[in-house]
N, C-alpha and C positions, 0 to 999 in steps of 0.2 A: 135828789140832786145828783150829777151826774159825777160829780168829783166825791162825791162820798161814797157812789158805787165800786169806781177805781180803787179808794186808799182801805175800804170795808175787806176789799177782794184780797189786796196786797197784804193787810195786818193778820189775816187769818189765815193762813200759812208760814208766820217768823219762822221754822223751825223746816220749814222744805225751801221757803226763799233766802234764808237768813241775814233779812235787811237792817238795814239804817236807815230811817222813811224821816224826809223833811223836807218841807212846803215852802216851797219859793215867795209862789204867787198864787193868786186864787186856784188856779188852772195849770197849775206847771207841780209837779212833782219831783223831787228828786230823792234816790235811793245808794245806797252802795251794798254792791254782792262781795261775803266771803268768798276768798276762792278760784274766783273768776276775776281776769281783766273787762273794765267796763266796753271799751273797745271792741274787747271780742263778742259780748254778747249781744250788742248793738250790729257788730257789722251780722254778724249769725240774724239775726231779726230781722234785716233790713233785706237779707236774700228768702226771706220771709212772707215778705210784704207788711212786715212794720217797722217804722222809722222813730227813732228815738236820736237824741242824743248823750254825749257824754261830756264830764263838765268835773274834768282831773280826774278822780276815781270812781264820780256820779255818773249815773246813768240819771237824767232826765226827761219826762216825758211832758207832752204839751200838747192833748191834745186840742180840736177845736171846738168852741161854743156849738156847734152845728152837730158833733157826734152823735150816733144814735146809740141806746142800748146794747143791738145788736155789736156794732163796732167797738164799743168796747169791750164785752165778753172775749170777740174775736182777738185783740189784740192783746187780752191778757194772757191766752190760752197760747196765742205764740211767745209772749215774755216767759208763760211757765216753761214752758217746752224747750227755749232756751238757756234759761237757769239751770 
């Protein structure tokens, strides 16, 4: 399943990501980074080519039923890069 791919990826590095991981909705993720303004790591990602949102000091992601694999590696590899 592809949201277990995401939050597997996300949970195995607490200590390089240093999150707070909680589930909206089936498909929607939301976390919060020590350290970092959620803001800024979202606008950082978005000049990126990945688009997230933020939701007060969450960062939020969503992405879509349609995702492949490949897109999600891609976009965690820019989330790490930007943490």
């Amino acid at each position: 399943m592809k949201i277990l791919t995401i939050k597997k990826s996300i949970f195995q590095c607490p200590q390089r990501f240093n999150l707070v991981f909680g589930v909206k909705d089936p498909l929607m993720i939301g976390f919060k980074i020590s350290g970092r303004d959620s803001a800024d790591v979202v606008q950082e990602a978005l000049g990126k080519g990945l688009m997230m949102l933020t939701a007060k000091d969450r960062i939020r992601l969503l992405p879509p039923l349609v995702i492949t694999y490949d897109e999600i590696d891609t976009g965690l590899k820019i989330l790490e890069n930007c943490i």
